[in-house]
Structures are given as C-alpha cells and as structure tokens.
Biopython code that builds the backbone (N, CA, C, O; Angstrom):
import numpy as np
from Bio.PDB.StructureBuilder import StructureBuilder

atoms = [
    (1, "UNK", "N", (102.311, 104.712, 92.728)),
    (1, "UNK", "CA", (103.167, 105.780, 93.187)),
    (1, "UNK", "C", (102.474, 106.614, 94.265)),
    (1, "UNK", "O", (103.137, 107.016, 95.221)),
    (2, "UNK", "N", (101.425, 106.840, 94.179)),
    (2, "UNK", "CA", (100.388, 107.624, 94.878)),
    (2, "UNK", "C", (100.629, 106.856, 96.521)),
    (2, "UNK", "O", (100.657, 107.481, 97.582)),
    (3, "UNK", "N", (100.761, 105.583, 96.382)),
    (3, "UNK", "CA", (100.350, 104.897, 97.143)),
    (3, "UNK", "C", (102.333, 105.168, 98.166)),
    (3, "UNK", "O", (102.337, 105.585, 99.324)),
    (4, "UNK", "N", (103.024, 104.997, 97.789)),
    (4, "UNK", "CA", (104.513, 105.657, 98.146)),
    (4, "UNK", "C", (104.413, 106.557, 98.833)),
    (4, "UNK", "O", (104.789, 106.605, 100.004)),
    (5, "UNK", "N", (103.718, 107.691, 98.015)),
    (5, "UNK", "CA", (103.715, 108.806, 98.426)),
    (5, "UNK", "C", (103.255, 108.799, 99.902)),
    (5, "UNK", "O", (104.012, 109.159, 100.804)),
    (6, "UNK", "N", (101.800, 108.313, 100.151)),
    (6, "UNK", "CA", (100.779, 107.966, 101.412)),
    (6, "UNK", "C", (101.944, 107.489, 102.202)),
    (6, "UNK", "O", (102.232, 108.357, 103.027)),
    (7, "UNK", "N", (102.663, 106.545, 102.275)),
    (7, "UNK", "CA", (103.479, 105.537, 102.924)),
    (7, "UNK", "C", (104.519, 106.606, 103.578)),
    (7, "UNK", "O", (104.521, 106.909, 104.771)),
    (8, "UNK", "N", (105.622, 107.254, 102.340)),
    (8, "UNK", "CA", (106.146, 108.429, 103.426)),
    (8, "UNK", "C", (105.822, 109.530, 103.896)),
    (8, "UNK", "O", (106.450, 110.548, 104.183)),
    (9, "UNK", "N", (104.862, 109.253, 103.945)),
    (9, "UNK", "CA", (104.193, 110.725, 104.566)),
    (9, "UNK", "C", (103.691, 110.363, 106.382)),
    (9, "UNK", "O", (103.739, 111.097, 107.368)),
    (10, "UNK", "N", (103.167, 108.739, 106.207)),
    (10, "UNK", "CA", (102.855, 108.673, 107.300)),
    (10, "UNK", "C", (103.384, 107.577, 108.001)),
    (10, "UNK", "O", (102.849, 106.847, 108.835)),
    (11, "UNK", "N", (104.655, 107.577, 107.475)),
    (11, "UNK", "CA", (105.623, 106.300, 108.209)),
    (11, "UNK", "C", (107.122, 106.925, 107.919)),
    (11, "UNK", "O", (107.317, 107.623, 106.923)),
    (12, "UNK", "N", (108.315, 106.579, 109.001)),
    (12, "UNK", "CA", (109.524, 106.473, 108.657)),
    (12, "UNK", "C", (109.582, 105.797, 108.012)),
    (12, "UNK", "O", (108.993, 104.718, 108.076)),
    (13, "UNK", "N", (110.704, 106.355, 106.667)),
    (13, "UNK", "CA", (111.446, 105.135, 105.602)),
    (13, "UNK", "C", (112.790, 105.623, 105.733)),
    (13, "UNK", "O", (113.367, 106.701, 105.587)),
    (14, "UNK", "N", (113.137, 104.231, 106.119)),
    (14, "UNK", "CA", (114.437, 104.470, 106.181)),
    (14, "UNK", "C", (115.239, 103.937, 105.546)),
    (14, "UNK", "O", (116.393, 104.085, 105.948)),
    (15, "UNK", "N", (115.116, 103.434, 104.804)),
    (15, "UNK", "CA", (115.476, 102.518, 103.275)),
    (15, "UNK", "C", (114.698, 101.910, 102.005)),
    (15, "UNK", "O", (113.876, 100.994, 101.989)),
    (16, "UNK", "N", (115.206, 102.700, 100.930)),
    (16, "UNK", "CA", (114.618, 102.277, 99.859)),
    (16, "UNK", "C", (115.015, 101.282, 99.039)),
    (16, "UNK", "O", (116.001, 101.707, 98.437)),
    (17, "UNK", "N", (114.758, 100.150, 98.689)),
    (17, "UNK", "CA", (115.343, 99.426, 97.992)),
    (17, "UNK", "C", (114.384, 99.477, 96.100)),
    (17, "UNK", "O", (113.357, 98.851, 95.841)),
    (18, "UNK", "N", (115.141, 100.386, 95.130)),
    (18, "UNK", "CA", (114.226, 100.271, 93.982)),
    (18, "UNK", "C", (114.276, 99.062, 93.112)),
    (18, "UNK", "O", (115.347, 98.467, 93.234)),
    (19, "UNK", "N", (113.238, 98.383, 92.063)),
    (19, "UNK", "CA", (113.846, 97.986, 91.478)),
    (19, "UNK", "C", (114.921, 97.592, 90.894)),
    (19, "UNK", "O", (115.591, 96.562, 90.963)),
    (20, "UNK", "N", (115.036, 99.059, 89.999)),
    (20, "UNK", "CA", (116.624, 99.354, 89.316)),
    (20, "UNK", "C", (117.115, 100.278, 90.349)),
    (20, "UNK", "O", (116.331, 100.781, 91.153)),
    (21, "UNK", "N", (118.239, 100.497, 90.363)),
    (21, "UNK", "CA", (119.187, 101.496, 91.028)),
    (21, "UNK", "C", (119.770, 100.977, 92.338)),
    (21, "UNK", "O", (119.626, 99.845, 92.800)),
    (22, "UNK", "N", (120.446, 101.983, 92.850)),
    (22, "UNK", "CA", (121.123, 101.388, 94.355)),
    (22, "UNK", "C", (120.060, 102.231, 95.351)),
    (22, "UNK", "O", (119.475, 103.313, 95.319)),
    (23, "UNK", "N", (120.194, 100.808, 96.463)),
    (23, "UNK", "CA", (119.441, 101.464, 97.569)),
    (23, "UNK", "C", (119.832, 102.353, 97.942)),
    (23, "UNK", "O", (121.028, 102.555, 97.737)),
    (24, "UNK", "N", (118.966, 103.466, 98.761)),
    (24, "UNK", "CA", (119.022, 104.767, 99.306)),
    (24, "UNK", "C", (119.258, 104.674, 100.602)),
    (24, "UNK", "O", (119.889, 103.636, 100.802)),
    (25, "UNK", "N", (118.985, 105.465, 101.931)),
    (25, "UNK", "CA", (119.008, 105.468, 103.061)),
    (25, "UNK", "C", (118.700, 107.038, 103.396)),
    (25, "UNK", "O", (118.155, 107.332, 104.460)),
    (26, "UNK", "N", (119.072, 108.032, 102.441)),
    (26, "UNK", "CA", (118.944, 109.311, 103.237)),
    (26, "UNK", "C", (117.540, 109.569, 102.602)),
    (26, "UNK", "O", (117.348, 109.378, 101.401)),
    (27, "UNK", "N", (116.551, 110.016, 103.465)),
    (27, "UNK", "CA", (115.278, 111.016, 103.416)),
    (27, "UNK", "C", (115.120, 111.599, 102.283)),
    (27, "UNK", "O", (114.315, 111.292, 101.404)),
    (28, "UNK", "N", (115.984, 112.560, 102.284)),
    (28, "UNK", "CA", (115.947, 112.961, 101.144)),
    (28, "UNK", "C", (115.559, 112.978, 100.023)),
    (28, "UNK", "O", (114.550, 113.430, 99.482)),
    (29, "UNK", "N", (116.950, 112.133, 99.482)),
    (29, "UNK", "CA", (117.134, 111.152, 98.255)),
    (29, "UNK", "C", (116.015, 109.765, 98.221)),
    (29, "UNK", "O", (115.783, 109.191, 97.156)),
    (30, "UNK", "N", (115.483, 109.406, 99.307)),
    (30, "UNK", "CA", (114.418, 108.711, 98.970)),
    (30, "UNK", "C", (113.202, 109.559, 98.484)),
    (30, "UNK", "O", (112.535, 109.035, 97.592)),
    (31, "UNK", "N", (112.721, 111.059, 99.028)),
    (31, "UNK", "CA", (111.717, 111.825, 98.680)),
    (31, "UNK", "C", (112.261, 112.644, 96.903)),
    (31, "UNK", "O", (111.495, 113.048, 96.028)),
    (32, "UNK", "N", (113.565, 112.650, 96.890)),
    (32, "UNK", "CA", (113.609, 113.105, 95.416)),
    (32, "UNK", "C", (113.403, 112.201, 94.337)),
    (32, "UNK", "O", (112.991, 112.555, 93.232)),
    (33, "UNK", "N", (113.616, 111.334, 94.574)),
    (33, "UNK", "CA", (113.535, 109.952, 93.640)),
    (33, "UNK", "C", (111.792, 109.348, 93.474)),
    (33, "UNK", "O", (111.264, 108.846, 92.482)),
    (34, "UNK", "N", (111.266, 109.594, 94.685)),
    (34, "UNK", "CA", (109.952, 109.499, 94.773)),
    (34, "UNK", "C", (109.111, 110.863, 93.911)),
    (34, "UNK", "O", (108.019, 110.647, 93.385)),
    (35, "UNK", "N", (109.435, 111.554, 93.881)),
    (35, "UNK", "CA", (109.013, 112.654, 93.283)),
    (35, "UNK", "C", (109.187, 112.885, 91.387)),
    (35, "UNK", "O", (108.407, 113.366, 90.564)),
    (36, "UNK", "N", (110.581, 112.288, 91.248)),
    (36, "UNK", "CA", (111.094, 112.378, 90.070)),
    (36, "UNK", "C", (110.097, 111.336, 89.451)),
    (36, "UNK", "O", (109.353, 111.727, 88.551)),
    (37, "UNK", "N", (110.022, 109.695, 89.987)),
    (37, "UNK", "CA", (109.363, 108.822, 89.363)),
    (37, "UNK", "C", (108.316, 109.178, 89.257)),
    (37, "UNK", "O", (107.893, 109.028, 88.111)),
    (38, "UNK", "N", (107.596, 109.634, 89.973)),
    (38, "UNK", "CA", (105.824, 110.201, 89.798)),
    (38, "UNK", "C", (105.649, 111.234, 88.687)),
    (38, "UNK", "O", (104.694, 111.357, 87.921)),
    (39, "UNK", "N", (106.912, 112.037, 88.772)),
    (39, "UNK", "CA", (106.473, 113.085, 87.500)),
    (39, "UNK", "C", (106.930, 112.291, 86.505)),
    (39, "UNK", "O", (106.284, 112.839, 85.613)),
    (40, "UNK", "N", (107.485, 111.500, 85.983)),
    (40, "UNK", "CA", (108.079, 110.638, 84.886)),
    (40, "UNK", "C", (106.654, 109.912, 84.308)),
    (40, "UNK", "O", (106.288, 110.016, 83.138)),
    (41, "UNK", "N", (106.136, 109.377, 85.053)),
    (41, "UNK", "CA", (104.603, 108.455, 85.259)),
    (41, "UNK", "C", (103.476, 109.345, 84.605)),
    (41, "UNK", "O", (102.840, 109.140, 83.571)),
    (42, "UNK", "N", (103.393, 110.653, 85.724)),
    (42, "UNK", "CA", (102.628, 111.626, 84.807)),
    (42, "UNK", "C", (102.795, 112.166, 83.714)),
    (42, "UNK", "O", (101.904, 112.749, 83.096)),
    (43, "UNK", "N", (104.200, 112.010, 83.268)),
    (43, "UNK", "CA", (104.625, 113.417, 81.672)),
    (43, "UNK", "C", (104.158, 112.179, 80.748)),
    (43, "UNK", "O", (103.475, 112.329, 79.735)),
    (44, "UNK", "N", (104.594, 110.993, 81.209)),
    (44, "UNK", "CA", (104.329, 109.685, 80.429)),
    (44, "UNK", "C", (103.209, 109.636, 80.053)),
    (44, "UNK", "O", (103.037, 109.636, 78.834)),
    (45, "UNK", "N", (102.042, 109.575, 80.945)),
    (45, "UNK", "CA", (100.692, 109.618, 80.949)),
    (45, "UNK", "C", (99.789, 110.346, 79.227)),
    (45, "UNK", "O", (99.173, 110.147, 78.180)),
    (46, "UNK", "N", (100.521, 111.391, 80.325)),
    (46, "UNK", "CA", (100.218, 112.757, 79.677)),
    (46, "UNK", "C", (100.962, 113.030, 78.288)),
    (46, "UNK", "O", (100.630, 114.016, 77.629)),
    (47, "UNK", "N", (101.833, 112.281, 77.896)),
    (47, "UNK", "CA", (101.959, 112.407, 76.133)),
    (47, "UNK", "C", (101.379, 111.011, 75.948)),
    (47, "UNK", "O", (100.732, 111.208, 74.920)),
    (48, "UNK", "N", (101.185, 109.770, 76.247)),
    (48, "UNK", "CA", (100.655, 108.956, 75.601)),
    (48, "UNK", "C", (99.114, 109.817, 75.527)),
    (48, "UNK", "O", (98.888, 110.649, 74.649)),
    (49, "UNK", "N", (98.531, 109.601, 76.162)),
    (49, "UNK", "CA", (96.950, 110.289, 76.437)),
    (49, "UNK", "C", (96.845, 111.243, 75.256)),
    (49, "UNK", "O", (95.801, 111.177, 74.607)),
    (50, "UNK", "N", (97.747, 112.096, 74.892)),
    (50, "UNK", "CA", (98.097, 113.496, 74.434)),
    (50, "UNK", "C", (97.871, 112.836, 72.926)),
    (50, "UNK", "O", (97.327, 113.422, 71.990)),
    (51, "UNK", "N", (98.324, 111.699, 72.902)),
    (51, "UNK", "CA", (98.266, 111.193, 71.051)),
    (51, "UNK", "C", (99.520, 111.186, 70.614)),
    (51, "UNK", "O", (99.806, 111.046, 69.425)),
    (52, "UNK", "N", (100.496, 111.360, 71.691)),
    (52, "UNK", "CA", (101.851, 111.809, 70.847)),
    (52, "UNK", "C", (102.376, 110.534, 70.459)),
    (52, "UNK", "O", (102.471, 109.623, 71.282)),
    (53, "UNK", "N", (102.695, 110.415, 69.360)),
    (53, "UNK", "CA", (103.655, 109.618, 68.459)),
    (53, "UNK", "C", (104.774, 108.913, 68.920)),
    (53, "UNK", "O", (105.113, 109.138, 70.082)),
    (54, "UNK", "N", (105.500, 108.012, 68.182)),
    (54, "UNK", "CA", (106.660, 107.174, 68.687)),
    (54, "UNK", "C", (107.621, 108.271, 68.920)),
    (54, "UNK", "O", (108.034, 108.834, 69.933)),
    (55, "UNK", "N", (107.859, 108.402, 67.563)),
    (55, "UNK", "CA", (108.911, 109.881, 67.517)),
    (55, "UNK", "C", (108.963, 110.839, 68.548)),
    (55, "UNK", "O", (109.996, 110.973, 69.203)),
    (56, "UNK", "N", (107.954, 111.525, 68.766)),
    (56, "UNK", "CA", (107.455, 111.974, 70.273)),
    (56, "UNK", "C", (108.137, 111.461, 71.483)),
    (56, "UNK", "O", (109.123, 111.996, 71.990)),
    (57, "UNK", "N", (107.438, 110.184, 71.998)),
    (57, "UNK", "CA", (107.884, 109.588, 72.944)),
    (57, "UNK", "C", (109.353, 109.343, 73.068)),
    (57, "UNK", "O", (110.051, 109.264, 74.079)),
    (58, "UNK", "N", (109.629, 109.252, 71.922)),
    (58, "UNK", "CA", (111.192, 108.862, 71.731)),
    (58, "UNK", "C", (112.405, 109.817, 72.299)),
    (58, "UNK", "O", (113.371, 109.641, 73.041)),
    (59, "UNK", "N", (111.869, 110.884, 71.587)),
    (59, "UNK", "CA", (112.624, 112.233, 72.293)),
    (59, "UNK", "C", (112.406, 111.988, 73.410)),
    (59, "UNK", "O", (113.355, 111.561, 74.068)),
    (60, "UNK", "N", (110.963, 112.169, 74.137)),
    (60, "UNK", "CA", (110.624, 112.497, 75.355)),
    (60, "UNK", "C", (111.602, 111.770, 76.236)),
    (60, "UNK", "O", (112.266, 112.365, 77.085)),
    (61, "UNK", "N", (111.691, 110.332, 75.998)),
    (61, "UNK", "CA", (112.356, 109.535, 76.816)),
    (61, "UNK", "C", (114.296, 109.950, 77.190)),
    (61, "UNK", "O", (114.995, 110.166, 78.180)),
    (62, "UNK", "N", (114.480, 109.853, 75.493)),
    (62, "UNK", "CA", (116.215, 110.955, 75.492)),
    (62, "UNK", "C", (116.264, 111.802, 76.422)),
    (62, "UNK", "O", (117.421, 112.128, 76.685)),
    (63, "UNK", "N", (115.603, 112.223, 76.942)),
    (63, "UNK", "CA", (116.072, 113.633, 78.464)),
    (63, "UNK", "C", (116.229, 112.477, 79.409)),
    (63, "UNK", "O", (117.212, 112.708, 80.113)),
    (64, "UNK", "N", (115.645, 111.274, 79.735)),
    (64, "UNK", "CA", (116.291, 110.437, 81.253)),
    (64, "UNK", "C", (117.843, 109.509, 80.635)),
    (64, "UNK", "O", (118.003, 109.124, 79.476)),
    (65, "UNK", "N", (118.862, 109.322, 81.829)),
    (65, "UNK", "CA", (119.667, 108.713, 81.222)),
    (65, "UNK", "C", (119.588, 107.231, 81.945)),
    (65, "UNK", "O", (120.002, 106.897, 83.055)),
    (66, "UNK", "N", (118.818, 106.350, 80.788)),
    (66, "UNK", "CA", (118.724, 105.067, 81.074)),
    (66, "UNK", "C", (119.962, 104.220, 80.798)),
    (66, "UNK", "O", (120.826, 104.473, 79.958)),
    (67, "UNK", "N", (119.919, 103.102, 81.690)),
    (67, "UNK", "CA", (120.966, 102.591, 81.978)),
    (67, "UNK", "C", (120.959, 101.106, 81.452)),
    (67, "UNK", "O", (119.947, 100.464, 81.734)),
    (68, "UNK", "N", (121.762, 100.584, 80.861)),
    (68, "UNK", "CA", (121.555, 99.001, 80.314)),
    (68, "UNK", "C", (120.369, 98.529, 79.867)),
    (68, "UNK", "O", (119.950, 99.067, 78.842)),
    (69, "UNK", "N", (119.571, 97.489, 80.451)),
    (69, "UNK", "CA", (118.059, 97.242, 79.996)),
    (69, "UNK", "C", (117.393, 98.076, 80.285)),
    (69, "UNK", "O", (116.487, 98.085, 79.450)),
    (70, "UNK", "N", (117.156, 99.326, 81.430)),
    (70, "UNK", "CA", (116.327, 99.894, 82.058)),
    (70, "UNK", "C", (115.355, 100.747, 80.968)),
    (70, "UNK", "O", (114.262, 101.294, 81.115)),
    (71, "UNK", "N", (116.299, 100.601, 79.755)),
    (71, "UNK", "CA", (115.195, 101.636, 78.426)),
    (71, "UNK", "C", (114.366, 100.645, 78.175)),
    (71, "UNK", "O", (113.229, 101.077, 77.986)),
    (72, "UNK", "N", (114.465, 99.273, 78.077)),
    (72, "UNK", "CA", (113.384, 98.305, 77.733)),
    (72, "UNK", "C", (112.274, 98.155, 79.189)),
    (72, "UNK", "O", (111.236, 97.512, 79.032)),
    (73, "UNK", "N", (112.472, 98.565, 80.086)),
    (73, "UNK", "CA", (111.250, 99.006, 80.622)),
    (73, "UNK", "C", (110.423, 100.269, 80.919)),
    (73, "UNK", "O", (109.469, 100.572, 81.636)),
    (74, "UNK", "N", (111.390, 100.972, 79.866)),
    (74, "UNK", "CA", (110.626, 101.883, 79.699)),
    (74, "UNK", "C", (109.382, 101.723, 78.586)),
    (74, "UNK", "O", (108.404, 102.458, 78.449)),
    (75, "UNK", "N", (109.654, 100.827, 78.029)),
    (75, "UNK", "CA", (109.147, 100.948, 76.989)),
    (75, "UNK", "C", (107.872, 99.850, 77.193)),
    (75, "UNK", "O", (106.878, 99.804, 76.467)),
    (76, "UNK", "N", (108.155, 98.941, 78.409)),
    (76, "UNK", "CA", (107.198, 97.963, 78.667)),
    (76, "UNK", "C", (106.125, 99.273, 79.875)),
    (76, "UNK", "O", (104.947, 99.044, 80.148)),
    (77, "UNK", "N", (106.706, 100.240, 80.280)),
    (77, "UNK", "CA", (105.493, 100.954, 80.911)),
    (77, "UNK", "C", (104.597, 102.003, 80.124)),
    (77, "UNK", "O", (103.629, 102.631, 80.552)),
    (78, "UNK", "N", (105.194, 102.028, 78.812)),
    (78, "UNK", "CA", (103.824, 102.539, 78.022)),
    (78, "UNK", "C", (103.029, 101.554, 77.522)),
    (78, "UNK", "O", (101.818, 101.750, 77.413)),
    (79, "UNK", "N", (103.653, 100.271, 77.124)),
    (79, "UNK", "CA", (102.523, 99.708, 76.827)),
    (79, "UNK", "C", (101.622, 99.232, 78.037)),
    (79, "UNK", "O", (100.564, 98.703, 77.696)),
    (80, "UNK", "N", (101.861, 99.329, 79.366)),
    (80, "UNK", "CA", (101.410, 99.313, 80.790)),
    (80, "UNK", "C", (100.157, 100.213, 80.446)),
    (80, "UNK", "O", (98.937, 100.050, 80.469)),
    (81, "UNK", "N", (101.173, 101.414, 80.059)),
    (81, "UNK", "CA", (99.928, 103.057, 80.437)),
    (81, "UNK", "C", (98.911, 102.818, 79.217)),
    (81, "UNK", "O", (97.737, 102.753, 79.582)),
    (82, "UNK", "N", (99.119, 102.684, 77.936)),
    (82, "UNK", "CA", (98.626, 102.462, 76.779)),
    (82, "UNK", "C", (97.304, 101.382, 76.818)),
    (82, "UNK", "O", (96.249, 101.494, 76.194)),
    (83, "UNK", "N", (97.688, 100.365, 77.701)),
    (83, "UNK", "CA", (96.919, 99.381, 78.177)),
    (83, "UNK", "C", (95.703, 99.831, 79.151)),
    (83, "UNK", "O", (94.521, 99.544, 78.962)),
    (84, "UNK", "N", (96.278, 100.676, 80.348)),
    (84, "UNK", "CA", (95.259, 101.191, 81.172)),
    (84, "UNK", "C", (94.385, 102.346, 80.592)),
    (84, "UNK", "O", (93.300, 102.358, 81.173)),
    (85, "UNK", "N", (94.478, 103.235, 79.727)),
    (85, "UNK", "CA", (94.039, 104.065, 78.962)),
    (85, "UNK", "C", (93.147, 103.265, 77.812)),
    (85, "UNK", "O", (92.138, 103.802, 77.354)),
    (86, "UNK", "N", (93.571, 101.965, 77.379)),
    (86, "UNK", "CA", (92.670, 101.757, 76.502)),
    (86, "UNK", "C", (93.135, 101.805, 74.880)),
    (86, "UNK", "O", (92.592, 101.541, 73.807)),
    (87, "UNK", "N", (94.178, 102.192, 75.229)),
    (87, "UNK", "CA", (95.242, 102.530, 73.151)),
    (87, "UNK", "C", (95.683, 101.733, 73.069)),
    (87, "UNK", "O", (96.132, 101.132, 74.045)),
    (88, "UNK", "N", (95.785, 101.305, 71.814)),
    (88, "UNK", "CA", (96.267, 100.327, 71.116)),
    (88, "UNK", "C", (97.387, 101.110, 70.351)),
    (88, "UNK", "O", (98.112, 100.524, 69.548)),
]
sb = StructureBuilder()
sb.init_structure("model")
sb.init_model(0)
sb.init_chain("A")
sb.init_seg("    ")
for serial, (resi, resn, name, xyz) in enumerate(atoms, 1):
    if name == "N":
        sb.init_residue(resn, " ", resi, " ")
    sb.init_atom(name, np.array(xyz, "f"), 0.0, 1.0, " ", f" {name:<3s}", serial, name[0])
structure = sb.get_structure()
C-alpha cells in the first residue's frame, strides 16, 4: 500500500482498476479508496498485533460492508498479517 501511495504522489493515475470493485477514473475517488484501504491494513494490523480475539476481529470487520466472497478475503488477509507478524 505504501508503495500506491509513492506511485500517486509521483505519477498521474488515471485509472484504477481494483481487485474487487469497479474501476475508478476520478482522482479523487482513486485517493479515497487508497486511503480507506491503508487504514483498513493498519486497524487490521493493529488488532491482530493487539492480541485481539476472533470475536474481536469479528466485530471489527462488521463496520465494512463486504460484498459476496470479498469477506473470505478478508479473512485470508489476517492470516496474511498473522503470518507476517509471526502468530499462529
């Protein structure tokens, strides 16, 4: 994400194509979406790290409104973060 960030800062983007979701085109909405995912990454971080519990996470996740499979990758990026941290 960090690495996004670098990219629009020192290049026009003029289209985002994400994973999930529909492509973008306005500035904007590419810099809010860029912003939203990074803090999502960090709060993520930051309750796995934190020790917090399934239950925990579980809530945590209930505030985004995931869409079809998109909750099952949510769930494949803690064990991502869980992995880079070192938790089992």
């Amino acid at each position: 994400m960090l690495k996004s960030e670098w990219i629009t800062q020192n290049h026009p983007v003029k289209l985002l194509v994400p994973g999930h979701g529909q492509p973008v085109e306005d500035p904007e909405e590419i810099r809010r979406r860029q912003q939203n995912d990074l803090m999502y990454i960090r709060e993520l971080r930051k309750s796995i790290s934190g020790g917090e519990n399934s239950q925990n996470l579980e809530e945590y996740i209930n505030q985004y409104q995931f869409i079809g499979g998109i909750r099952r990758n949510h769930y494949n990026n803690i064990a991502v973060i869980k992995d880079e941290l070192g938790i089992n």
